[in-house]
N, C-alpha and C positions, 0 to 999 in steps of 0.2 A: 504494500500500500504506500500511499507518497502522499503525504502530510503537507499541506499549504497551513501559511495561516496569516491573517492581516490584520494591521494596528491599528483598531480604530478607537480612539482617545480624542480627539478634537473636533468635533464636528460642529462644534458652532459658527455659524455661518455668518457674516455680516450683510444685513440684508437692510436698505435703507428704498424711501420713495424716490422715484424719478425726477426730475425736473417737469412742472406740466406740459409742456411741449408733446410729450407723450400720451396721447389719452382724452379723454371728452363726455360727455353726458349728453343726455337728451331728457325731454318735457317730461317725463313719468319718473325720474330720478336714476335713473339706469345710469351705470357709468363704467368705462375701461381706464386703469391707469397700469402704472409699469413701475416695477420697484425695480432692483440694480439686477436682479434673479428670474423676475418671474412676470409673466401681467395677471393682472386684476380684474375683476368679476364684480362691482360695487362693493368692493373694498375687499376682497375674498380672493385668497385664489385659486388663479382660473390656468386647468393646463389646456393649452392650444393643440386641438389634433387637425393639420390641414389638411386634405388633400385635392390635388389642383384638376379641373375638368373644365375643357375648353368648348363652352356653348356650340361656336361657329363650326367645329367638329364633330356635330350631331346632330342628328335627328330630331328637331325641336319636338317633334311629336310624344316622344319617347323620355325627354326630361323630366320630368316628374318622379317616372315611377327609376329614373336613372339617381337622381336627387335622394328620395326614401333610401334604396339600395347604401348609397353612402353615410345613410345618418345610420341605418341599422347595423354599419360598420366602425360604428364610433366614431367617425368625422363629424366636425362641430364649427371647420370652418371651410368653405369653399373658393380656393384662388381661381380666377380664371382670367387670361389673356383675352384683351380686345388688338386682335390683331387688324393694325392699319389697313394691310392692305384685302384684307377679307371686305372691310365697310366702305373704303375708299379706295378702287381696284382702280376706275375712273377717277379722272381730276373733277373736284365740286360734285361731284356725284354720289352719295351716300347711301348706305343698303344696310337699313336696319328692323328689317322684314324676316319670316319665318327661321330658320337656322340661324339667323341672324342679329334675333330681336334678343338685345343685351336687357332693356327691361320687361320683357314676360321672363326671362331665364333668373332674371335676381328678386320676381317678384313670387315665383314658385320656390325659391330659397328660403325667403322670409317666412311662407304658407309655413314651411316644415322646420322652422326654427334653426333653419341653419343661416349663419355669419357667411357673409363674403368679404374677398378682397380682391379689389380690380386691379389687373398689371398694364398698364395702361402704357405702355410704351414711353415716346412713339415706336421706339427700338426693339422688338420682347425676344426674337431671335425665335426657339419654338421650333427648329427644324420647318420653320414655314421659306415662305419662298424671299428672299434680301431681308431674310431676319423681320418679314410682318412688314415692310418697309415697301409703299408702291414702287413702282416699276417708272412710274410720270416722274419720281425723280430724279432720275437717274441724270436728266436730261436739263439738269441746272447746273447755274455758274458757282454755287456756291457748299461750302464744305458740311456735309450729314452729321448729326451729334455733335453742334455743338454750337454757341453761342451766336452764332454769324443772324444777326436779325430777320433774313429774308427766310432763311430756317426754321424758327422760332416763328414766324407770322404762319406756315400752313403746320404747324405743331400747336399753336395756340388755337387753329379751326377747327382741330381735331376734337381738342380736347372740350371745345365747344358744345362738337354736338356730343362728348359722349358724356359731356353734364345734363345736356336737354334731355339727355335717354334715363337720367337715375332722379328725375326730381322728385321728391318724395319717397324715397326708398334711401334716405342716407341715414346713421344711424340717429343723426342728432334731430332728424323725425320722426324717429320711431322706424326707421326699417332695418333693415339686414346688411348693410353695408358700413362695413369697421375699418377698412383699410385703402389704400392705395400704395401701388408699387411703382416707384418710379423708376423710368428705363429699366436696363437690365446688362449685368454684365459691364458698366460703363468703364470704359479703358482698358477690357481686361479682354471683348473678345468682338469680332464684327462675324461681318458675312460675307458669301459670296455676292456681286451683282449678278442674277441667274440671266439676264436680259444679253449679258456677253457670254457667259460658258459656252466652252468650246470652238469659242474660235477666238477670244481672249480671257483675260485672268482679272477682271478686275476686282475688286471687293472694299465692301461699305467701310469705313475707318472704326477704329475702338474707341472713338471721341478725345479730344484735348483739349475741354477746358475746365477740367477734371472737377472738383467739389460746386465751382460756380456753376456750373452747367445743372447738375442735380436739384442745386438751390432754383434756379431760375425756373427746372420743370415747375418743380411744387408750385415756385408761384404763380406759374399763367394756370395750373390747377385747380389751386385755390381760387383763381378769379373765374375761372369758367362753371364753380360749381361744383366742384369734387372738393368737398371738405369732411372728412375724415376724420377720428380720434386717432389711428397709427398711420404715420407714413412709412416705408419701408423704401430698401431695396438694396441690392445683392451686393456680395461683402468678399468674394472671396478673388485669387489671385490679383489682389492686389486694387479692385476696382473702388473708383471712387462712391462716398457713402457718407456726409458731412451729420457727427454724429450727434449736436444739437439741432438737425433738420428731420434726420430718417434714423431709422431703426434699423442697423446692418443684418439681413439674413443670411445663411451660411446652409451648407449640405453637403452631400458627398455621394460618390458615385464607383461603382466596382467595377462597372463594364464602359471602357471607353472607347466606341469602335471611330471615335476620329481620327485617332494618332494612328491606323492605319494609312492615313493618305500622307505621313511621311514616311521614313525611313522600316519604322517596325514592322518585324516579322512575326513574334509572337507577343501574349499581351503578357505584363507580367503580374504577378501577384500584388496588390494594394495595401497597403498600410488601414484601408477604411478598418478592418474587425481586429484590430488593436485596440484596446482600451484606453483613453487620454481622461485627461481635465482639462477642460474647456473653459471652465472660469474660474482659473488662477493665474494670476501675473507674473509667476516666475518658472512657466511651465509652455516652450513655445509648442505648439501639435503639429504633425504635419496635415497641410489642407487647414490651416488656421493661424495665419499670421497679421491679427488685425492691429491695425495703427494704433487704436486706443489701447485702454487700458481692461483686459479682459472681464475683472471684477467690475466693470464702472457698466456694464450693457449685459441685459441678458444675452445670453447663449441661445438664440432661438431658429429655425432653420426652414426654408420655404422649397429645398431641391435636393430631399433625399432620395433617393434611386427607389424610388416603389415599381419602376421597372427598367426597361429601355429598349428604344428601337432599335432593329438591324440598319447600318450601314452596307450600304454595296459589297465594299471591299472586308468587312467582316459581321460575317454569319454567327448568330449563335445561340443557343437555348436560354433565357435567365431562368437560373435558378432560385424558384421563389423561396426558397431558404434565406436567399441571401434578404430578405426584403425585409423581414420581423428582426433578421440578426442587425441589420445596419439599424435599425431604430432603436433596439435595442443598444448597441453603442454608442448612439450620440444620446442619448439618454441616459445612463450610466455617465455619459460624460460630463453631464450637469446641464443639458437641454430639458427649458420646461415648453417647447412649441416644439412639437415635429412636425415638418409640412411633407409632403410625398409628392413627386416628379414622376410620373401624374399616375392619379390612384385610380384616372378612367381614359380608359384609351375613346379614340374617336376617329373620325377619316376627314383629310383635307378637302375643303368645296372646293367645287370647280371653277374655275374665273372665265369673266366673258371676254376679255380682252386678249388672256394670256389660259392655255388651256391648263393648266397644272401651277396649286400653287405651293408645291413644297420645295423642299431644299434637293437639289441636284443628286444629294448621295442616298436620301431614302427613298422609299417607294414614295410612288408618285398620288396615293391614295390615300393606303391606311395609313392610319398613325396609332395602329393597337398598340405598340409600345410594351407588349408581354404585362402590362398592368393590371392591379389588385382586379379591378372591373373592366369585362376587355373591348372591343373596339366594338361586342353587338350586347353590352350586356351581359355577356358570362362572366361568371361568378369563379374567380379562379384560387388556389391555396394559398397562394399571399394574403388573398382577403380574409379570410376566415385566421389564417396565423398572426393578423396584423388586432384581427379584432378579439382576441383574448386581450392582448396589452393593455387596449385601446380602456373595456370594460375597466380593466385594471387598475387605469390611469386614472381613469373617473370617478370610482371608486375610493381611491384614497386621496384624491389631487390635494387636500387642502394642506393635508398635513406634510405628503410627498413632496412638493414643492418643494419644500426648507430645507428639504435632505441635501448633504453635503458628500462631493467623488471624493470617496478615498481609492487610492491604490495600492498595492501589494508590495509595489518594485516600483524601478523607473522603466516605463513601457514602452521609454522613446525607443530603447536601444533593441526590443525585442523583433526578431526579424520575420516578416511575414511567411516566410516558409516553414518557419518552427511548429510544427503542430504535436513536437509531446510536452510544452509547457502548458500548464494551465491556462487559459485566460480568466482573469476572474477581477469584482470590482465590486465596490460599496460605496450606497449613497444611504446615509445616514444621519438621524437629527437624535443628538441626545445619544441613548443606549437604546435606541430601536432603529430598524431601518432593513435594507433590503440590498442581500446577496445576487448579482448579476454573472452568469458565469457565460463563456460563448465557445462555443466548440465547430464554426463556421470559417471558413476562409476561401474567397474566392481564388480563384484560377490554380487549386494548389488542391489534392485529392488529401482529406484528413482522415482521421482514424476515431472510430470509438474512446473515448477518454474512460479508463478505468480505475477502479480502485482508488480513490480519492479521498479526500477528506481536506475542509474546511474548516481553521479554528478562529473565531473572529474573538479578537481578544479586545474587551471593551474596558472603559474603567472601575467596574467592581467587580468584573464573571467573564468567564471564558465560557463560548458557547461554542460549538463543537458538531458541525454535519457532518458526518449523525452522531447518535451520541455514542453508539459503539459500532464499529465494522466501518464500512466505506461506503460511496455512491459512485458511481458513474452515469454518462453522457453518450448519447447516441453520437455518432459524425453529424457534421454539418448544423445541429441541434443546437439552441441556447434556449435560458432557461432566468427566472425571478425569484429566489426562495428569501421567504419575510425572514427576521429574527425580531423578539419581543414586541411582537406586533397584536396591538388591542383588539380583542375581538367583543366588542362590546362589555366589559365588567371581566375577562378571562386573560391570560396574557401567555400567548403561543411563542415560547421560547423559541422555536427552530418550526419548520415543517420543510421536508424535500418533497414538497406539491406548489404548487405556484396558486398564487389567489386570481382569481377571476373575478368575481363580485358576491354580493350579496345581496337580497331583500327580505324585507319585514312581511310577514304574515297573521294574522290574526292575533299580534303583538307578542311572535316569536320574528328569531332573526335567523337566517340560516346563510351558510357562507359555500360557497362555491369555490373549490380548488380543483386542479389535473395534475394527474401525474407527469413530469416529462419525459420523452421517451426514453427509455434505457436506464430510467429510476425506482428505486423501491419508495413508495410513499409513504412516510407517517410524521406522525404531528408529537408535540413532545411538550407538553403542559404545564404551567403551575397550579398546583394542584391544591391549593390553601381554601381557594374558593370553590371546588369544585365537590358535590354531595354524591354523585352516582356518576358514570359513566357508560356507556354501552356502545358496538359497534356491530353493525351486521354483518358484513364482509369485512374482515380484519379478525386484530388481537391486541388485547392490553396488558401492558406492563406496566404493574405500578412499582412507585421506591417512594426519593421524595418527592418525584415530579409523575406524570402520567404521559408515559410513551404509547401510543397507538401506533399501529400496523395495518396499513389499508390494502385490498386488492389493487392489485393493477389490471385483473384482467374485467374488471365489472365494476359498477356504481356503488359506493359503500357510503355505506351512513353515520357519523358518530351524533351522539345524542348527549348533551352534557345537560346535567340539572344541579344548576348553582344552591349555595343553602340559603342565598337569598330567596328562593322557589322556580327564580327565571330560569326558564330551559333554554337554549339554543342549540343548532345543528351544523355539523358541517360533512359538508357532498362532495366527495371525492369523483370527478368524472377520470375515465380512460383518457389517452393520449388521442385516441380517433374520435372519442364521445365529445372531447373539448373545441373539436373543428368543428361539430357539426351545433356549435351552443348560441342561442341568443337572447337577448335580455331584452326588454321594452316595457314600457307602459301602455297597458290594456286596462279601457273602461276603468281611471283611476285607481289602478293598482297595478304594484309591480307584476312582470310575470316573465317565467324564462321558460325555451320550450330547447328542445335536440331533435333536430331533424333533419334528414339527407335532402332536403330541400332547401332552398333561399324565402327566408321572410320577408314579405313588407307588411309594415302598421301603417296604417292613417286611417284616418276619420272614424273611428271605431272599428277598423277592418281588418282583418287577418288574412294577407293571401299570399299562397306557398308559389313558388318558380318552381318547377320542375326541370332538369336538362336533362333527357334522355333514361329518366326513370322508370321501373316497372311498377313499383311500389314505392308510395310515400309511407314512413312509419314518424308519428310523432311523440314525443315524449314530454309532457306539459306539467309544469308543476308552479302556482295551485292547477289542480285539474279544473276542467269545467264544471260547471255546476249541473249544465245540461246537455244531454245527447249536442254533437258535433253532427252535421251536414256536409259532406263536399260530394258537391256535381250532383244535388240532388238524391243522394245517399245517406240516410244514416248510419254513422261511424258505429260498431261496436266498440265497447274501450275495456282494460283490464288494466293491472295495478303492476308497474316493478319498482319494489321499494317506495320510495318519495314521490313518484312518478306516476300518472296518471298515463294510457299508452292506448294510442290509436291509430290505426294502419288502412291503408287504401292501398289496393289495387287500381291501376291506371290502364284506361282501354286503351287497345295500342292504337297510333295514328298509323293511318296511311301516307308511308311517304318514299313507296315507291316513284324510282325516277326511269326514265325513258332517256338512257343514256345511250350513244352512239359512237366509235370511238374512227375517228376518219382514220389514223393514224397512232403510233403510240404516243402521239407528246400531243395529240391533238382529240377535243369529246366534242360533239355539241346535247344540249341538253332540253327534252321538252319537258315541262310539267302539269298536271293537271288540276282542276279546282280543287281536287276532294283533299289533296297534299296542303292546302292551306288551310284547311278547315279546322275549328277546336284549337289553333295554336297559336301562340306571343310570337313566336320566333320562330324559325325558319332556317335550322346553320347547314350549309352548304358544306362538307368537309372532305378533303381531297390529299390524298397521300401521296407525292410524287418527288421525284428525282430532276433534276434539272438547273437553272440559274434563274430564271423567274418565271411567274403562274401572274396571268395574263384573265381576267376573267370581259367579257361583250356580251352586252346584248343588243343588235342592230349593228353591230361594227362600235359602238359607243364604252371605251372601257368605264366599269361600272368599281371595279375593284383589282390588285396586284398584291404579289406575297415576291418578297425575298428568300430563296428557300434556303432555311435552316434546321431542314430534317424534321419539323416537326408536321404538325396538319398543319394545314391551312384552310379558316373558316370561313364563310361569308355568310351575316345575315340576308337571308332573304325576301324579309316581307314588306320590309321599303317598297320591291321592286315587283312587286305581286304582281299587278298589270300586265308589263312589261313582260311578265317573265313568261304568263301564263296563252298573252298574243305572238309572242315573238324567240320566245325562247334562250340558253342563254349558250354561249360557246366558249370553252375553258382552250388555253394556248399555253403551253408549255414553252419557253425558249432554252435552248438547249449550253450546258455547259460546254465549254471548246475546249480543245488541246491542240498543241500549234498551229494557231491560227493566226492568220497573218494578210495583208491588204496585197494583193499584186498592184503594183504603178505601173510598170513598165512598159505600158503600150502604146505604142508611136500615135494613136490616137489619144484624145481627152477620156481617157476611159480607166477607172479600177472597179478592183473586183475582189470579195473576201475568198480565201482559201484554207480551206480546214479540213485537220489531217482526221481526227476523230471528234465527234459531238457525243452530248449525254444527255439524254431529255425523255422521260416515260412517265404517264398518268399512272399509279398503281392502281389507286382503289376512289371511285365518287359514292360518296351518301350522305344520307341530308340526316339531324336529327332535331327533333322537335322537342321547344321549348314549352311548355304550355303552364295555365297562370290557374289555382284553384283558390276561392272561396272558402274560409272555414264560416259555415254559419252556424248558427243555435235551434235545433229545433225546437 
């Protein structure tokens, strides 16, 4: 076994209020402020969970229930890019109409209590096409980002009308909108001009007139009508960010397939899932060298890697491990805002002037970005890994906040290929706080962490995971284990189960933890106040504390009855039981349910996403009070444990397809009505070989995939019409191997020549998404 252990004796943290410049109120007393650590919640605080989804990227139709998706995922704030040249493709010409209409998308934010913040350029960059930046400007005398007046007059129109689009929806009237981000990146990154590619190089500048320039957005901002409690904007490699004007954001990224278009041949392993402190002033990070003074500005972050697109020149799978692991490190490393880049993927509009408006190296459509929520609405495991945390977060924010990173070592020196040292880290206030361990490392294949053990030495008691024998760590796996953590009147010395949440019931409390994979779970008690104990799946060992031992392989229950008479519980879910877990409030009371389906709540509503289901099985606790209905069925229910449990069978849809295959890299595809019938969604899924996947209907591409060996999806019921008159044809284009242009002909003539190609359709099918009703009979 191998014995860690970490000193943690000082954790009082200096934590004072911001200067007001930070922060704002509105007419009902509500208010955001910013102490040096954290922001505020009407004087409370408030941990920021963002994640970023770009309206003009979607199907307006479908916002809504795309919006619920994200709050039943613990997001609380939503960023979204108004990119330029999406609204202003034409010069004086403005489009802020279906996809496009900035206020229906912030005013169905508001509906579901969720915060925005707008990135309002003019700059956002985005993988969009000259960084969000029209194309009409190319064709001026005067220099982009940056101070020159005649610049500033059609950035001061802009931001005109994107005032005239939020009146009434700013927070300090009562709406949803908390922030603005000014430019993006400023001096640190431009873009290409796509309007020259390929037959010259030119590209938009990084700006130089570095903090003036950001000061000057805000104010033609502030005078067009975007007035704001936070202003913000990006902080990192070196970019300007004037920090009595804006709030520097920060983030970090493991997959970077731009530094393919220099030199590099392979990517290398990241410094990101090393453990740092981020807010201490004698401590520099790498990916974190700001000009101030660390301690004097929260740590707060708006571009963590909740996913990322393929680039041309490098293909590759994210693995959404890494996705809960990186938030899990900038949080450990004393971040109380995590924001996620981007937690919904979406597909680029089409432009009328210019046919494609993305950036030269991505596909020219999607922008699914392998994201928590993907480019049609699926629901992928990052999301569900990200929203244990999330509950987590929420769950304890007020007190959490205050906790202070301690470290083990100095982590600067620790090298990212090392994967038989521990990683491990504590944020702690006082003599309670919470064990972060991380067994993730991208571009590097790691190993199961065994035999371990943790001894967090505090200032009166050594406390000791576990209290005898070891734990280990599944690969790739990280994980939150409490130390003297309150559980209402009880005080849970240790547990190697991670808390999820809890809620009140009939004025019992019950507490929600999961095993992590590759751990033995149990909880380890003071036991002064504790009259009986019991567990159902498990075992108790008493001394002078009370050690329980939970299943790993099923739901177990410990039941503790104080001699004050209060009972409370705590629910040990499985490591698969805790993906499939959701919390929300139903008809004024709390309720959490487990089910191999995705939730939405609203307006007193319960209704389950299905993707490719045979059977939904629910698991609800409190149970209903009354028979459950779906699809006009009533549910029979039985009992497992705590659980109240109810299960559907799903009739199967028809969705045979009428595939045709011209050739092997080439299908065309008809379909018919009844394939649309009964369903949300419609995914198109195709497993093939080759360099790119080409999707038409009418000769009109409608969608493209970069292949990276995985499927490739396409919603389909956008395109129902279309699909159902006209049908649609899938094009494979084929990978080459010495391929090469001949010139050489005494005529104006060349011609490609290739020695071998690689391009095969394997397999087409569609699977359906469909939406059920839980009612009451």
């Amino acid at each position: 076994m191998i014995a860690y252990s970490i000193d943690v004796k000082n954790t009082q943290k200096e934590i004072y209020p911001l200067e007001p410049k930070l922060g704002g109120s509105n007419l009902a007393g509500e208010s955001y402020s910013f102490t040096n650590y954290y922001m505020e919640q009407n004087g409370r605080p408030f941990f920021g969970i963002s994640g970023e989804f770009h309206f003009s990227r979607y199907n307006s139709a479908k916002w809504e229930d795309e919006i619920i998706k994200m709050k039943m995922g613990g997001i609380n704030i939503i960023p979204t890019y108004i990119f330029w040249n999406h609204h202003e493709e034409e010069q004086g010409i403005f489009e802020w109409e279906e996809n496009k209409n900035l206020r229906e998308f912030v005013r169905l934010c508001g509906k579901h209590g969720m915060r925005v913040i707008l990135r309002i350029g003019p700059f956002a960059h985005g993988e969009a096409r000259n960084g969000g930046i029209p194309d009409w400007l190319f064709g001026r005398p005067f220099e982009l980002r940056s101070n020159d007046q005649e610049y500033l007059t059609y950035v001061e129109r802009f931001y005109q009308e994107i005032g005239k689009q939020i009146q009434g929806y700013l927070f300090k009237e009562g709406g949803p909108i908390i922030g603005t981000q000014i430019e993006n990146e400023y001096e640190h990154a431009g873009a290409p001009w796509e309007i020259t590619n390929g037959t010259g190089n030119e590209w938009l500048p990084g700006g130089r007139d570095g903090e003036a320039h950001i000061v000057k957005l805000k104010e033609l901002a502030i005078q067009a009508g975007i007035e704001t409690p936070i202003y913000t904007s990006t902080g990192w490699g070196g970019a300007a960010a004037p920090v009595e004007e804006v709030l520097p954001l920060w983030g970090g990224y493991a997959f970077w397939p731009w530094i393919f278009y220099g030199d590099v041949k392979e990517h290398p392993a990241t410094p990101e899932f090393i453990f740092r402190d981020y807010h201490n002033n004698h401590q520099k990070n790498y990916g974190f060298d700001p000009a101030y003074s660390p301690e004097s500005l929260p740590f707060a972050c708006c571009e963590m890697g909740g996913g990322m697109t393929v680039f041309y020149k490098y293909r590759f799978k994210l693995p959404y491990e890494s996705v809960d692991a990186m938030a899990e490190m900038k949080v450990a490393g004393g971040c109380n805002f995590v924001g996620y880049y981007v937690f919904h993927g979406g597909s680029n509009p089409k432009g009328k002037k210019t046919p494609f408006l993305n950036e030269n190296a991505t596909p020219k459509i999607s922008y699914d970005y392998q994201a928590p929520i993907g480019e049609f609405g699926q629901i992928r495991e990052s999301y569900k890994r990200l929203k244990r945390q999330h509950y987590f977060y929420q769950t304890v924010e007020e007190s959490f906040c205050r906790t202070k990173t301690v470290l083990p070592y100095d982590t600067r020196n620790l090298d990212p290929y090392d994967i038989e040292t521990l990683r491990f880290a504590v944020r702690a206030h006082q003599d309670s706080g919470f064990v972060f361990i991380n067994n993730y490392q991208d571009h590097v294949e790691t190993k199961d962490q065994k035999d371990f053990s943790i001894t967090v030495n505090l200032e009166n008691e050594e406390i000791c995971f576990p209290k005898t024998g070891s734990m280990s760590l599944t690969k790739d796996e990280c994980c939150i284990l409490p130390f003297n953590l309150d559980l209402k009147g009880i005080n849970l010395k240790y547990s190697t189960t991670q808390l999820l949440t809890s809620i009140d019931h009939e004025g019992e409390t019950y507490f929600f933890f999961f095993t992590p994979k590759g751990m033995n779970g149990e909880y380890y008690f003071e036991s002064d106040e504790i009259l009986e104990v019991s567990v159902d799946k498990g075992n108790i060992i008493s001394d002078e504390h009370t050690l329980i031992q939970v299943s790993n392989e099923e739901i177990s229950l410990v039941d503790i009855t104080l001699k004050s008479g209060r009972r409370l519980y705590v629910c040990t879910l499985t490591y698969e039981q805790s993906l499939n877990f959701w919390k929300f409030q139903y008809k004024g009371n709390e309720q959490v349910i487990i089910t191999n389906a995705a939730i939405l709540v609203s307006e007193e509503k319960i209704r389950l996403e299905c993707e490719g289901l045979e059977t939904v099985e629910i698991k609800s606790f409190p149970g209903f009070n009354s028979p459950i209905v779906i699809a006009g069925e009533e549910i029979s229910s039985g009992n497992h444990g705590l659980f109240q449990v109810n299960k559907k069978t799903l009739i199967e849809t028809c969705t045979d397809l009428e595939v045709k295959m011209v050739n092997q890299n080439k299908a065309v595809i008809d379909f018919q009505p009844e394939a649309f019938v009964d369903v949300k969604e419609l995914l198109l899924q195709i497993d093939y070989v080759g360099d790119i996947g080409y999707a038409f209907i009418d000769g009109e591409l409608i969608h493209d995939n970069f292949c990276n060996n995985t499927t490739w999806e396409i919603g389909l019921y956008q395109h129902k019409q279309d699909l159902l008159a006209k049908g649609m044809y899938i094009y494979i284009s084929p990978l080459k191997e010495g391929s090469f242009v001949k010139s050489d002909s005494p005529m104006a003539a060349r011609a490609e020549v290739i020695n071998k190609q690689i391009a095969e359709i394997k397999t087409i099918k569609v699977t359906a998404i469909r939406e059920l009703e839980i009612d009451m009979a």
